[in-house]
GUBALO-59421 format. One record per residue (C-alpha): x negated, y negated, z. Coordinates in nm, 2 decimals. Each point is the difference from the previous one (the first is absolute). Example, Ala and Ser with C-alpha at 12.3 -4.5 7.8 and 13.67 -1.06 7.14 Angstrom:
+--------+--------+--------+
!     px !     py !     pz !
+--------+--------+--------+
!  -1.23 !   0.45 !   0.78 !
!  -0.14 !  -0.34 !  -0.07 !
+--------+--------+--------+
END
This chain:
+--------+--------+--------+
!     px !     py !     pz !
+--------+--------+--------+
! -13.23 ! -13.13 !   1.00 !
!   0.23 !   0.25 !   0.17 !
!   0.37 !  -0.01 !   0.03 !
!  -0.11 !   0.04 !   0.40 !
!  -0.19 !  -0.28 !  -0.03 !
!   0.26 !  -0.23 !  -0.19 !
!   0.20 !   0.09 !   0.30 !
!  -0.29 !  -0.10 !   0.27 !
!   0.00 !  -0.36 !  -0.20 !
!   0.38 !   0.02 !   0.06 !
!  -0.03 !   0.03 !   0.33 !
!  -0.25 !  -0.24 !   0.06 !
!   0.24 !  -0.30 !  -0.18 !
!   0.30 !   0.09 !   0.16 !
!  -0.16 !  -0.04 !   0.33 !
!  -0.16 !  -0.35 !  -0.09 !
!   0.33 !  -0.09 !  -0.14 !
!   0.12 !   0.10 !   0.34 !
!  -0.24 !  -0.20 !   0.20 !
!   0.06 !  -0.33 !  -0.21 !
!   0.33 !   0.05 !   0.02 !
!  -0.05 !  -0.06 !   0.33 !
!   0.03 !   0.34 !   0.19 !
!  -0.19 !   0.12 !   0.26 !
!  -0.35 !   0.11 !  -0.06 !
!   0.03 !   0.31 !   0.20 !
!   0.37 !   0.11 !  -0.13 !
!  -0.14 !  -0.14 !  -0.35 !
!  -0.31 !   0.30 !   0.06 !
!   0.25 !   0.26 !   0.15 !
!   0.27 !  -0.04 !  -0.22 !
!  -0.17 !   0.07 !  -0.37 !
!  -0.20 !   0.23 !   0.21 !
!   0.33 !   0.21 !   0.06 !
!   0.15 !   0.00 !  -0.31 !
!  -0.31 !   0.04 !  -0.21 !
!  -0.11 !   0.28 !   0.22 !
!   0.33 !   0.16 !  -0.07 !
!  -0.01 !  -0.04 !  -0.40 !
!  -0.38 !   0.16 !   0.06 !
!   0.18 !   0.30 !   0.19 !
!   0.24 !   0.03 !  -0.26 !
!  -0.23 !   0.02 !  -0.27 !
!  -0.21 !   0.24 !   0.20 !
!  -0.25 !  -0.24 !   0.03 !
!   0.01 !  -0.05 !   0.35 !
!   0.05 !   0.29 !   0.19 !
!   0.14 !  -0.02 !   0.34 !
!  -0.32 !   0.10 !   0.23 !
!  -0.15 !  -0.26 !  -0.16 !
!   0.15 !  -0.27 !   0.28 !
!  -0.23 !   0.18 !   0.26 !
!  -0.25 !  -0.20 !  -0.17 !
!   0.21 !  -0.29 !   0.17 !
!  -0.05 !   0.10 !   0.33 !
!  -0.39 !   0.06 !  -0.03 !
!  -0.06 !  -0.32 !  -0.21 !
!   0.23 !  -0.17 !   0.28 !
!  -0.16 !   0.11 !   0.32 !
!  -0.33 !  -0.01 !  -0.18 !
!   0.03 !  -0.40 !   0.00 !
!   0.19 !   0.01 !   0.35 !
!  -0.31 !   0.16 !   0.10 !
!  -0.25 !  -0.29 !  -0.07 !
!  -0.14 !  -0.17 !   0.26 !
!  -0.07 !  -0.28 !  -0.22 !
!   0.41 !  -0.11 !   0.00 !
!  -0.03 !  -0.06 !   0.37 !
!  -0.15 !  -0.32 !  -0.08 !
!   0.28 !  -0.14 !  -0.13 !
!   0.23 !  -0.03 !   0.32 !
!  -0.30 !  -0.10 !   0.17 !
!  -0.11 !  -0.33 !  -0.20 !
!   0.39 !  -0.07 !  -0.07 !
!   0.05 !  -0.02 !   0.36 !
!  -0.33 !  -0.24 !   0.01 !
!   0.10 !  -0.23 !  -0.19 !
!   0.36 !   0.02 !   0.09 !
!  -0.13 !  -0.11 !   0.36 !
!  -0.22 !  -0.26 !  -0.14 !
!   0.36 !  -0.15 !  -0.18 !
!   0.21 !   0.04 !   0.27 !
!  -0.18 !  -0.06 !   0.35 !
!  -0.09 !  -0.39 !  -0.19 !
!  -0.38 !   0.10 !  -0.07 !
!   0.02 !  -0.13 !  -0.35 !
!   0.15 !  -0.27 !   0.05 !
!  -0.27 !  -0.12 !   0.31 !
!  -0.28 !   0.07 !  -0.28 !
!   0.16 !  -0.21 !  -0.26 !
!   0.10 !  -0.27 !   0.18 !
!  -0.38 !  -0.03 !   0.19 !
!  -0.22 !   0.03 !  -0.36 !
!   0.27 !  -0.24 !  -0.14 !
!  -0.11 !  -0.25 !   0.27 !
!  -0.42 !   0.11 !   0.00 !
!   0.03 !  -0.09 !  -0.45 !
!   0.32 !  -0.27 !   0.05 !
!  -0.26 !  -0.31 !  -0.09 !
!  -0.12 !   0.15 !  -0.30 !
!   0.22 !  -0.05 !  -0.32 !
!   0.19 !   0.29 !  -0.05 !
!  -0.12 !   0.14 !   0.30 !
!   0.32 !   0.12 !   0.08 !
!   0.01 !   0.24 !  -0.34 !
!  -0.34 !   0.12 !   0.13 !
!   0.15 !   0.08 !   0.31 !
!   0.27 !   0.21 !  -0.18 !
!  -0.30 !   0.19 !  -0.20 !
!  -0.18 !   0.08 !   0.31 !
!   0.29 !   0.12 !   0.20 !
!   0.16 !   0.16 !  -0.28 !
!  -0.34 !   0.23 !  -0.02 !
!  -0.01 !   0.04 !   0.38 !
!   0.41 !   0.08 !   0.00 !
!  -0.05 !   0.25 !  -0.30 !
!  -0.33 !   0.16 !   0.14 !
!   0.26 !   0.01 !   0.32 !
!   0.35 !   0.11 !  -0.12 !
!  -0.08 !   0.16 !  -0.33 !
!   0.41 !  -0.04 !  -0.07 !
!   0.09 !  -0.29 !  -0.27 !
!   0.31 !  -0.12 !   0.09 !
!  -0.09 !  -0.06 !   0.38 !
!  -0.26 !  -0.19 !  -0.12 !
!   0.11 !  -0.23 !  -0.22 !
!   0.30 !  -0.06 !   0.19 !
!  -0.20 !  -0.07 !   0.26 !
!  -0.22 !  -0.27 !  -0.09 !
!   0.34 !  -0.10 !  -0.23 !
!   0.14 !  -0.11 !   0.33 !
!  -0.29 !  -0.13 !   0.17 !
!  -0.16 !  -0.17 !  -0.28 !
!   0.19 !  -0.12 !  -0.27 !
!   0.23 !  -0.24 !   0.20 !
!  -0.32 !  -0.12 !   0.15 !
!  -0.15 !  -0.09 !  -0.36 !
!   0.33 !  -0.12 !  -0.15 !
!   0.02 !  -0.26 !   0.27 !
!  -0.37 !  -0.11 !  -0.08 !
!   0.05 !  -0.04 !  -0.33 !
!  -0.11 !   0.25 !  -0.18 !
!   0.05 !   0.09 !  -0.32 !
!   0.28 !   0.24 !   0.02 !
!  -0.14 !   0.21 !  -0.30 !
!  -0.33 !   0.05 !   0.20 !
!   0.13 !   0.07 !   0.31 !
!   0.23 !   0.26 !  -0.12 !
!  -0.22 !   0.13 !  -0.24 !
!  -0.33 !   0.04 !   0.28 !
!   0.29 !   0.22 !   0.26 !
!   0.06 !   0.21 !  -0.23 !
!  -0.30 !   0.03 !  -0.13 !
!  -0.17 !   0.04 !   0.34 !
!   0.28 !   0.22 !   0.15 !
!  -0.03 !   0.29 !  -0.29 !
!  -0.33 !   0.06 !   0.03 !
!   0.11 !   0.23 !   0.30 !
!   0.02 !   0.24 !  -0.32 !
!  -0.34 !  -0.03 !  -0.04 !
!  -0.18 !  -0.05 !   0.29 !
!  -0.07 !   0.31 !   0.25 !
!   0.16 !   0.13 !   0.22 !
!   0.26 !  -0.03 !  -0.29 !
!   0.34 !   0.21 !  -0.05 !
!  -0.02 !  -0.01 !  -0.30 !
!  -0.43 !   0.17 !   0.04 !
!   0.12 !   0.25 !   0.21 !
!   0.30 !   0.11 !  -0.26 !
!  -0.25 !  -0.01 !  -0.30 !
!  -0.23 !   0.22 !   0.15 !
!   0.26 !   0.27 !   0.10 !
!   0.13 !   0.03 !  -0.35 !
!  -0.37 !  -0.03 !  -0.18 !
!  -0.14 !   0.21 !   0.24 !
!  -0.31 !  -0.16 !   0.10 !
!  -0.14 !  -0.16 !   0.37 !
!   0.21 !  -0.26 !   0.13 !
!  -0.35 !  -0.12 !   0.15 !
!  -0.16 !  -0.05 !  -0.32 !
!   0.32 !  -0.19 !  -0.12 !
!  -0.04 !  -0.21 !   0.28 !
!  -0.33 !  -0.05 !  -0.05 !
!   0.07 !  -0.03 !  -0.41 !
!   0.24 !  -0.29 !   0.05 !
!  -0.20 !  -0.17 !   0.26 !
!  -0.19 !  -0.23 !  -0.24 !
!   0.25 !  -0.04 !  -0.32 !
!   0.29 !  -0.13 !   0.29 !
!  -0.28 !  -0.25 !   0.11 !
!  -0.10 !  -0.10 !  -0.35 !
!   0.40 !  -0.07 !   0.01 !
!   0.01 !  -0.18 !   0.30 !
!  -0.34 !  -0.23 !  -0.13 !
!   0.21 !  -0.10 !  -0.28 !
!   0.30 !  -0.11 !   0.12 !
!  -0.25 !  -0.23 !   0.22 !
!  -0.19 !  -0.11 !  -0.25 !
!   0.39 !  -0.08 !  -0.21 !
!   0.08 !  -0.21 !   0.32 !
!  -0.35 !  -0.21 !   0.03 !
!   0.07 !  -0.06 !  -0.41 !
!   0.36 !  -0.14 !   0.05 !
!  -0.12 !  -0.18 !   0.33 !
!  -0.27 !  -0.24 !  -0.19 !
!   0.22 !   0.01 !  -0.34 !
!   0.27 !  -0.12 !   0.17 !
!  -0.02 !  -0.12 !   0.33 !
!   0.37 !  -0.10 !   0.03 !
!   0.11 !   0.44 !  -0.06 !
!  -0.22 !   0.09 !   0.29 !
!  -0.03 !  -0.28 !   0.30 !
!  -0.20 !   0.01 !   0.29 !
!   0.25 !   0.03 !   0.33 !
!   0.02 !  -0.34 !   0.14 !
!  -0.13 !  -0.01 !   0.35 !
!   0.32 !  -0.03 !   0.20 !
!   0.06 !   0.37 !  -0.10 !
!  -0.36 !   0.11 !   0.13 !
!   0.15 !   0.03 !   0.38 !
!  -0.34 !   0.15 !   0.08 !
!  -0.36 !  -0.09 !  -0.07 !
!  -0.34 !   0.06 !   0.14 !
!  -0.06 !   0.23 !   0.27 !
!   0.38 !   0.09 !   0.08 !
!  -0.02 !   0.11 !  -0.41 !
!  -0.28 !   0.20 !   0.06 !
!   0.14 !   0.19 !   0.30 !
!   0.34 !   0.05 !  -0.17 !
!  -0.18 !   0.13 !  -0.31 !
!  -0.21 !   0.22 !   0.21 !
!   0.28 !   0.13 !   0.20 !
!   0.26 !   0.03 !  -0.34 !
!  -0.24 !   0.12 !  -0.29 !
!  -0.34 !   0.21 !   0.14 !
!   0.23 !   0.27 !   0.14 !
!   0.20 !   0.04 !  -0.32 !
!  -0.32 !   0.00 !  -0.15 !
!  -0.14 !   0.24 !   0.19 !
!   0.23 !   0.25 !  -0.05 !
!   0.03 !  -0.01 !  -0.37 !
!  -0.36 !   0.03 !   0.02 !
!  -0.02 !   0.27 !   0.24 !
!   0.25 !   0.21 !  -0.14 !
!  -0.13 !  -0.03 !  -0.35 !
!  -0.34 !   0.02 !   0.09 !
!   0.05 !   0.32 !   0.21 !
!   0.16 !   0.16 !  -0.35 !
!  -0.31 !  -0.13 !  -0.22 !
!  -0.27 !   0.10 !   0.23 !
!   0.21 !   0.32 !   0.03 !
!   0.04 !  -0.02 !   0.38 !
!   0.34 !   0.08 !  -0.02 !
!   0.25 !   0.15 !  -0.25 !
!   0.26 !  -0.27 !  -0.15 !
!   0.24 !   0.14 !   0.21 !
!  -0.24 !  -0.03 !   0.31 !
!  -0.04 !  -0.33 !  -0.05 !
!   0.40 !  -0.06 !  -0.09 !
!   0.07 !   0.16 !   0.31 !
!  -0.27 !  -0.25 !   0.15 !
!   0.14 !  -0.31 !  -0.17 !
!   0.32 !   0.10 !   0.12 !
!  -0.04 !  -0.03 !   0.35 !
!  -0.25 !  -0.28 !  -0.03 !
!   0.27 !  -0.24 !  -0.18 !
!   0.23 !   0.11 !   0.34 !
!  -0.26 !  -0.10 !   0.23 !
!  -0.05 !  -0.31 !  -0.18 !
!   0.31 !  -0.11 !   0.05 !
!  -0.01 !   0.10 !   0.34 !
!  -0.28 !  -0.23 !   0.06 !
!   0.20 !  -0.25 !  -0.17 !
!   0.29 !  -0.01 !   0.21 !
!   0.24 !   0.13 !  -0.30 !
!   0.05 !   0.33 !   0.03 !
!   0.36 !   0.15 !   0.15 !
!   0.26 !   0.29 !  -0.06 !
!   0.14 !  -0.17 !  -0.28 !
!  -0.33 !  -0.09 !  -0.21 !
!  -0.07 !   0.36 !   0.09 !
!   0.34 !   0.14 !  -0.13 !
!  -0.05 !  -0.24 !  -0.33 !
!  -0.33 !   0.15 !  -0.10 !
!   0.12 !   0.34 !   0.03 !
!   0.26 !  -0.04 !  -0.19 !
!  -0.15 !  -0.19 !  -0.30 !
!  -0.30 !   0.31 !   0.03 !
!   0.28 !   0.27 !   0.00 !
!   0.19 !  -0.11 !  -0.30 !
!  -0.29 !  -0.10 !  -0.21 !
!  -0.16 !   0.36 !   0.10 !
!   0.31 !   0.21 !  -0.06 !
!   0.06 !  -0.20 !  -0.31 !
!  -0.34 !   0.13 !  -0.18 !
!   0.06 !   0.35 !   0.15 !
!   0.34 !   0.00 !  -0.16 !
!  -0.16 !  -0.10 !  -0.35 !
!  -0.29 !   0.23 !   0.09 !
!   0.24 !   0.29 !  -0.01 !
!   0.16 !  -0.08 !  -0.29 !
!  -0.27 !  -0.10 !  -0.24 !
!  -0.13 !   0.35 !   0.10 !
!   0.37 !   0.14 !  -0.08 !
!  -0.04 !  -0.17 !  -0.34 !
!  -0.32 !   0.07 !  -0.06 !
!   0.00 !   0.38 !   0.02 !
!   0.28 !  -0.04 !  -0.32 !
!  -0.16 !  -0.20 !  -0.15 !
!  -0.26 !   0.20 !  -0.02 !
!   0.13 !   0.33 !  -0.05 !
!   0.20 !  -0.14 !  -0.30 !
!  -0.36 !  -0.12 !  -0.13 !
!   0.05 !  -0.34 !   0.03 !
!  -0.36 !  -0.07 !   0.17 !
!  -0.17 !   0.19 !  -0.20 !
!   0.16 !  -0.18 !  -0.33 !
!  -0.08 !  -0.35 !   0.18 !
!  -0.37 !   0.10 !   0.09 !
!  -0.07 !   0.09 !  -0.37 !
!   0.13 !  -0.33 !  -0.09 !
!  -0.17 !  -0.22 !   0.16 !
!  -0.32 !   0.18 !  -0.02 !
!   0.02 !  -0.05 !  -0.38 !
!   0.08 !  -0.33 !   0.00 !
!  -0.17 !  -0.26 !  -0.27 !
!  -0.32 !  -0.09 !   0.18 !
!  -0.02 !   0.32 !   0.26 !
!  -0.14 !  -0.17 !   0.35 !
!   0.05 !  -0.33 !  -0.10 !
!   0.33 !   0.02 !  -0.15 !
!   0.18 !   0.24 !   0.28 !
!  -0.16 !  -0.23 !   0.24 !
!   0.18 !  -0.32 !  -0.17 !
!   0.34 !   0.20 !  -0.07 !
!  -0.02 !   0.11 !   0.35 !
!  -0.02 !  -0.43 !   0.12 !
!   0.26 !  -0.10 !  -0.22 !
!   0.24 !   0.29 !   0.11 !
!  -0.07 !  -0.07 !   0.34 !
!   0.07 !  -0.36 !  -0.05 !
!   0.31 !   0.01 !  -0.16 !
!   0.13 !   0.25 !   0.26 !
!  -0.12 !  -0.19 !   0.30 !
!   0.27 !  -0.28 !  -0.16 !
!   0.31 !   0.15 !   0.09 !
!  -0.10 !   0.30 !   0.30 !
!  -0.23 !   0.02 !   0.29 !
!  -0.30 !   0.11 !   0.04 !
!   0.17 !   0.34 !   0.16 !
!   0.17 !   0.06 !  -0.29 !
!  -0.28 !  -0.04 !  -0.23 !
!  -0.31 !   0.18 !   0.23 !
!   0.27 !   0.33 !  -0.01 !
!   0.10 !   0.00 !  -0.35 !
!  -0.33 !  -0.10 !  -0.25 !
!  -0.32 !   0.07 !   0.23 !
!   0.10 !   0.43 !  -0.02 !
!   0.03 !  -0.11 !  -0.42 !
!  -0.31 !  -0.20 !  -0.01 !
!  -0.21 !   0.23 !   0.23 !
!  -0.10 !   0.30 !  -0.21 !
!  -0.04 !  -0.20 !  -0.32 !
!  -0.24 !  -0.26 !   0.21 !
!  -0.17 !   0.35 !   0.17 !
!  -0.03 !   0.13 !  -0.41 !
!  -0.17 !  -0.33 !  -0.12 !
!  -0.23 !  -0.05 !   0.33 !
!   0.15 !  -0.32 !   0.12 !
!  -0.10 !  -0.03 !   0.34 !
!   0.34 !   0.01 !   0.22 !
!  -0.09 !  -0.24 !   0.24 !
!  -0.09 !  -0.26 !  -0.20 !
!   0.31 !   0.09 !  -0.23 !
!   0.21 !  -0.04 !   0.33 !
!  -0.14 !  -0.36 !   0.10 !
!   0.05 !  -0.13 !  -0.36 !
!   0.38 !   0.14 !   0.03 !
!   0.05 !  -0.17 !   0.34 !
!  -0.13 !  -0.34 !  -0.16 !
!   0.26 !   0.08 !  -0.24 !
!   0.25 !   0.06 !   0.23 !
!  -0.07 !  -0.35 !   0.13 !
!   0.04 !  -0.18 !  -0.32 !
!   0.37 !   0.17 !  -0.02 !
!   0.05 !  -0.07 !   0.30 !
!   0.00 !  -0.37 !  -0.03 !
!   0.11 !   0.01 !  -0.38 !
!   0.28 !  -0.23 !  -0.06 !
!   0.30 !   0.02 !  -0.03 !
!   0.08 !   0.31 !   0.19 !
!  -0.33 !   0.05 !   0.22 !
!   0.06 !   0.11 !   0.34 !
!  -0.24 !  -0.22 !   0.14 !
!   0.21 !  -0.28 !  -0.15 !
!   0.34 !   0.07 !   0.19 !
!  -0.17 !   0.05 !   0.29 !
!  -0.09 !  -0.28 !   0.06 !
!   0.29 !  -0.18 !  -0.19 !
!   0.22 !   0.20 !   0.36 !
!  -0.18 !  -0.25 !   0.18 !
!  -0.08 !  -0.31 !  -0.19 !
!   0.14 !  -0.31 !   0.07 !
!   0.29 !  -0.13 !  -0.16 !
!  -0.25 !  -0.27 !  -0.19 !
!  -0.20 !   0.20 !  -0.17 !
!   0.22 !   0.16 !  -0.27 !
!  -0.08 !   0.37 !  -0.19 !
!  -0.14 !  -0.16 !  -0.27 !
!  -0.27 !  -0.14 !   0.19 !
!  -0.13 !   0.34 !   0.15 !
!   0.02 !   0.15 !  -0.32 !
!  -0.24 !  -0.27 !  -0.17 !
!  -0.17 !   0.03 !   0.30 !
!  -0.10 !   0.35 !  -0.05 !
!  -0.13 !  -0.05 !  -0.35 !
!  -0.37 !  -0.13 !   0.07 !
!  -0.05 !   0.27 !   0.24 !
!   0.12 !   0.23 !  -0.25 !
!  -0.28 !  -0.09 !  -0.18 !
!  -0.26 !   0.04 !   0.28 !
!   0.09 !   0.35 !   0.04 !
!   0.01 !   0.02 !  -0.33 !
!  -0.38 !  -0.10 !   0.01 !
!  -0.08 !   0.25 !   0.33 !
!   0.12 !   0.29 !  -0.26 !
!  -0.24 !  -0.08 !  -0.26 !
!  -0.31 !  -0.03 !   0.24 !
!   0.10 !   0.35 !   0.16 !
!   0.03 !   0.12 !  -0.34 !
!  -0.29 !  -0.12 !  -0.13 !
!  -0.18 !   0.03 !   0.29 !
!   0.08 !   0.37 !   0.19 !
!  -0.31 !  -0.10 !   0.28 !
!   0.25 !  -0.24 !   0.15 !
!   0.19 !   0.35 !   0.12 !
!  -0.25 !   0.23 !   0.00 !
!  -0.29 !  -0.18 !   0.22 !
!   0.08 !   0.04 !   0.28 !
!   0.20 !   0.37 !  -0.03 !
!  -0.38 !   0.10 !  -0.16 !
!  -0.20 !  -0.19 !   0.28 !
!   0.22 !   0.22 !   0.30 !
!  -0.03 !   0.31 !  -0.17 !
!  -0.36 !  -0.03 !  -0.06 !
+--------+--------+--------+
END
């Protein structure tokens, strides 16, 4: 190893010491980006022309279309949130599955899918149904441990499922289609969302008294009044999802076509509903603003960091590594989960699509791992962190909103089973690439 490279590896802790620390991500990026970059001119490792490279790496990204999909299905589900859309659809399947036992944790998995194949943003969702739902359950008896445990659950798979934030991030820094990542996720998030089902039909027979059926006085509607409510509150939703994915998987449209189109379709849905004004208007901009100028920010800086980084051979020292680790595929592959896991603990998903996927890239290009699988196994991942106690951030969003009943404790016990379901949807994607790869094959053929 080279003393430029100890000096790369240098870099590369001081900034994670920064970021745990608690600093920034962007000034965490920027900062050992500047100072390194200055050691690397000192030694004459890093000449000065060299930061031209900034600005054609910089407006090289700006230039991708692909990023305009982000505003777009921000704003989306940001008008889905805040014009009272989500909360209509939760509160009409919770009454269509209320007789069943556990019914209402059904509910949650169904419009957890819809809300994360809707808002593709984490924290909106699971505060969402936090508010909606848990109250709801808490005063029907659930068990608190389930209830909690199903949100949080249900609300993170907006990592996951397309038209995901966290997709259209992953396929920016990997480099690959964000319409074959959509299409790659499709049936892993579903195999997700079957199994938090199947948890909740378990617990429902096992032990009838965790997951009761709602008594009828809370079943204000029933037969045809039901039905129109459901047909008025859940096929439009529906529709849209459908017709936004759909255009992107029978390649109608671009995903930022059809961001663009499920943009203005969740506004004209809550026209039709009667919720939309200035205000909702205003709201929805703003969340789309900050989120989008956030990931531009980091965008920036990452690229900052990256270029020394990589002049000061740190990338190239990191892709020889874990291209000859113990095992080859396999084992870079399982390093790869673990590291991801254990990162997705204590930063967001951000943090961890702009600093590892550029390290793992070339060494998964070097060993023929097939990136868009590789990204759908790291977004599972990313799930599992996110609801990992004790510090998930799954876990303190929803705590925000709990109520004052259901203590910490409970969510974080809560969160263990469903741990272990995702920990079960990794293993079939590993084991079985088809379940990404299908369908990405079957529209390319």
């Amino acid at each position: 190893m080279t003393g430029l490279e100890w000096i790369a590896i240098v870099m590369f802790i001081l900034f994670l010491f920064l970021l745990l620390s608690g600093y920034p991500v962007a000034f965490s990026f920027a900062g050992t980006a500047l100072v390194f970059g200055a050691i690397g001119m000192a030694l004459g490792e890093f000449p000065l022309s060299r930061l031209g490279l900034l600005q054609n790496r910089w407006f090289g990204a700006m230039s991708d279309y692909t990023l305009l999909a982000i505003p777009f299905f921000v704003f989306m589900g940001a008008m889905f949130e805040k014009s009272g859309l989500a909360e209509e659809l939760l509160t009409t399947i919770g009454m269509l599955l209320g007789p069943l036992r556990g019914g209402l944790a059904l509910a949650v998995v169904i419009v957890g899918t819809l809300l994360a194949a809707a808002t593709g943003v984490v924290a909106a969702t699971v505060i969402v149904m936090g508010m909606l739902a848990l109250p709801v359950m808490v005063r029907y008896k659930y068990d608190h441990k389930l209830a909690t445990g199903i949100i949080v659950a249900s609300g993170t798979m907006a990592q996951l499922l397309p038209p995901s934030l966290v997709l259209v991030v992953l396929a920016d820094q990997v480099g690959i289609s964000v319409g074959d990542l959509f299409m790659g996720a499709l049936i892993p998030g579903l195999i997700l969302s079957g199994l938090y089902a199947l948890y909740v039909i378990y617990v429902a027979i096992r032990y009838p008294d965790k997951a009761p059926a709602l008594p009828p006085e809370a079943r204000t509607l029933h037969g045809w009044p039901l039905i129109r409510r459901a047909l008025l509150m859940v096929v439009p939703p529906l529709f849209l999802i459908f017709a936004v994915l759909g255009s992107i998987f029978f390649g109608i449209a671009t995903p930022t076509e059809a961001g663009a189109v499920g943009a203005a379709g969740a506004t004209l849905l809550a026209l039709i509903n009667r919720q939309l004004n200035w205000q909702i208007v205003k709201e929805a901009a703003r969340s789309t603003a900050n989120i989008t100028s956030l990931v531009l920010m980091i965008l920036f800086c990452s690229t900052f960091f990256g270029l020394v980084f990589d002049q000061l051979g740190g990338q190239r020292w990191v892709t020889n590594v874990l291209s000859n680790l113990p095992g080859g595929y396999w084992g870079f592959v399982i390093v790869a989960n673990i590291a991801v896991f254990l990162l997705g603990i204590n930063l967001e998903f951000l943090e961890i699509s702009f600093i590892v996927m550029p390290l793992f890239v070339p060494a998964a290009e070097r060993l023929g791992v097939d990136l868009v699988w590789f990204s759908v196994m790291m977004a599972i991942n990313l799930n599992m962190a996110f609801i990992s106690p004790p510090v998930g951030f799954s876990l303190f969003y929803l705590q925000s909103v709990a109520p004052e009943e259901v203590e910490t404790l409970d969510i974080h016990k809560g969160a263990l089973p469903f741990m272990v379901l995702q920990g079960i949807a990794l293993i079939i994607v590993m084991l079985f690439p088809q379940t990404v790869t299908w369908l990405v094959n079957l529209a390319s053929a």
